[in-house]
Every structure is written in structure tokens, then in C-alpha cells.
Residue, then its C-alpha position, 0 to 999 in steps of 0.5 A: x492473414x489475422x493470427x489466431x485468437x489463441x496466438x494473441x498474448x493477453x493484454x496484460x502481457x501486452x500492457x505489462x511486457x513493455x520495459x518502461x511500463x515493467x519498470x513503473x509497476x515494479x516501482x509502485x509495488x514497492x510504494x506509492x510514487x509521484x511522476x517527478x519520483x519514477x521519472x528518477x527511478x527511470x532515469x526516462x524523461x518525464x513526458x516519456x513516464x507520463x506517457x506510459x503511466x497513462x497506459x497502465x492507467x487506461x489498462x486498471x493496473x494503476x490509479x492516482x490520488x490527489x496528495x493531501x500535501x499539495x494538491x498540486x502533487x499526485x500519487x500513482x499506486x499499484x492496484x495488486x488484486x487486479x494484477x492477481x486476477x489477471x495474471x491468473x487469467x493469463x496463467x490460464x490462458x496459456x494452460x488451464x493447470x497453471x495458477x498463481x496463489x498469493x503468498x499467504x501471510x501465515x507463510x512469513x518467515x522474517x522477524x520484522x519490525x514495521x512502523x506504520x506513521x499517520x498525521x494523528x495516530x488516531x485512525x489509519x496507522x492505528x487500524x495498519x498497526x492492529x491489521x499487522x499484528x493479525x495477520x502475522x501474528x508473533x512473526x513480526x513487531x507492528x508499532x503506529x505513531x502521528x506526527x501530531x497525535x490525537x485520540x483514537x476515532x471511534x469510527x476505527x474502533x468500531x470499523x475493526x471490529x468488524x474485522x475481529x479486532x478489539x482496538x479499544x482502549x489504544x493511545x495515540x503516540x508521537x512518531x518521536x517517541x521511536x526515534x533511535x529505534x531500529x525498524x526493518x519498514x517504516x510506512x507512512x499512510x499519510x501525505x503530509x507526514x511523509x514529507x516530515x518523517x525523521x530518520x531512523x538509525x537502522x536505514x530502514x525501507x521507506x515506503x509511502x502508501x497515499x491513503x485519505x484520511x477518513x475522518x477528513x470530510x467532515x461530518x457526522x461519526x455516521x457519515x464518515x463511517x463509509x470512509x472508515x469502512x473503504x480504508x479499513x479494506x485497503x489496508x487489509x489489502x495492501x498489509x496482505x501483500x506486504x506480508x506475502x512479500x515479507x514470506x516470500x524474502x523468508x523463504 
């Protein structure tokens, strides 16, 4: 006898509920990730978390990049608007009345300091740096830095201001002018700077999110400004949510 439709749990009930695929999601929440990191996290084997992240693929809850470090490296990340969206669709189908509003990111309550680092600081730490200060306001302190600094692109100034935001006029820094400062998150955008980062005294949150570099296809500033454009709303994303974690550890 076939169970009832409504009986049925969502399927992203089913797809999240499994302890394994929980776990990863909850991983690459926190920051972007390659195989051989989860499988440490895990403590599972590798074969097994491979498994499992094919599934969370195959459901839309995760895609993969290839590192711009080694292209023989890929980075897993978490796509959070659509965890939203179904996690709504699963509130509702188990009662209308139940919703689940993001945290928003005028509700943060923490004084944080955040560094977002890139290889030139000429486009992605940039636009992060400037995204942060907006969207929070005076509740946190933003800073960007490069690991081999170059001038701003003009397609970053152009694609913030589209956003409502004057960028103009902002120098590229070496991410060694901030040694020895104290930072609550430090947040690489780019492969290859990950993997040359300092420490920093205070031991803060390092978190990786593996985004291209915009201006790396070459081409004209016109031909690149698409690739401006898809960065620019990833980081708009990704910081919203940042910023409704960091609202949510205020409250």
C-alpha cells in the first residue's frame, strides 16, 4: 500500500536529514572546502564523503569549482539561497503558517573585524570590503588586502555602482600591511592567496570562499564586465549571510 503524498517527508528533508550529508552541509556553510578537507573534518573515508557530496550535488545544494591554484583541486561550496528556498517550501509543507525569514543583516549585534584578502586587491576583496561596510553599517570593521597588489579595475568601480556604492578612488594594499592586527574572520576570495595567507595573532576564523577572478579571462574591460557583474551578486549573497550569522551569534 503507497503511503500518502502528504506522508512523504520533502526531499530535502531526505537529502539533508542524512547524518554525513548534515555534516558536509554544515562544513561548507562555515566556508568553501576541498574533498581531502571534509574527509578530515568527517573523520569518514574519502570514497564514503565523495559519495555523499555527489548526492548533495545531484539535489542543488552544492557545486564545485575548479581551484585556480591547482586545477587538479576542486572546491565544494554551499549554495544558501537555495537551501532558503527549500527549507521554506519544507516549512510550508508541513503547515502553511510556518516561515523561515533570513536573519537580516541590519539585525547584527557583534563588533567584528573582518578581512577579506585576494591575490591583487584590485577587484573581489575590493568590491567584499565595500559590500560589508554597507550592508552592516558602523557594526562592523571591513579592511581588503592582496597578496600582490595591483590598481583597482575599473570594471569594480563601475559594477558597484550599480549596487549604490562609490568605490572610487580605493588603493590596493599588501595583505602585510595588517600583520599583527587582530581580526575576528579572515576570508580569502581567492585559491592561491589561500594557500599563502600569514597568521594572525588573535587566531581568527578563517574561512575560504573560492570565487574566480573576474578579470582572469582576458578580454576587453567590456567583455569582462559580465564576469564583474556574476562576482559582484555572489558576494552580495555570500556577505548577507555572513552578516546574518554574525546577527544571529549577537543575539
Amino acid at each position: 500500500m503507497m503511503a500518502p503524498p502528504e506522508s512523504v517527508p520533502p526531499g530535502f528533508l531526505r537529502l539533508a536529514g542524512h547524518p554525513l550529508r548534515w555534516r558536509l552541509l554544515s562544513e561548507l556553510a562555515r566556508s568553501d572546502r576541498q574533498v581531502r578537507e571534509l574527509k578530515v573534518l568527517t573523520g569518514e573515508r574519502q570514497s564514503l564523503v565523495s559519495y555523499h557530496l555527489g548526492q548533495l550535488r545531484a539535489g542543488g545544494l552544492v557545486s564545485t569549482r575548479r581551484s585556480s591554484a591547482d586545477r587538479r583541486d576542486a572546491y565544494y561550496r554551499i549554495d544558501l539561497a537555495r537551501c532558503v528556498e527549500l527549507l521554506a517550501a519544507t516549512g510550508a509543507a508541513l503547515h502553511p503558517g510556518l516561515r523561515l525569514v533570513p536573519s537580516p543583516a541590519e539585525r547584527v549585534r557583534v563588533r567584528a573585524r573582518i578581512l577579506f584578502l585576494c591575490t591583487g586587491n584590485s577587484a573581489r576583496s575590493q568590491m567584499a570590503e565595500a559590500f560589508a561596510e554597507h550592508l552592516a553599517g558602523n557594526t562592523i570593521t571591513a579592511a581588503s588586502a592582496g597578496s600582490h597588489p595591483k590598481t583597482l579595475h575599473p570594471n569594480a568601480v563601475r559594477v558597484m555602482l550599480e549596487h549604490g556604492i562609490d568605490i572610487t578612488g580605493r588603493q590596493a594594499k599588501h595583505v602585510g600591511t595588517f600583520a599583527g592586527q587582530r581580526f575576528d574572520y579572515v576570508i580569502s576570495l581567492c585559491d592561491r592567496v589561500r594557500e599563502v595567507c600569514p597568521e594572525f595573532p588573535s587566531h581568527p576564523e578563517m574561512i575560504h570562499w573560492s570565487i574566480p577572478d573576474p578579470a582572469g579571462g582576458g578580454g576587453s574591460d567590456a567583455e569582462s564586465y559580465p564576469a564583474f557583474s556574476a562576482v559582484a551578486a555572489d558576494l552580495h549573497t555570500r556577505i548577507g549571510y555572513l552578516l546574518g550569522r554574525l546577527g544571529h551569534a549577537g543575539g
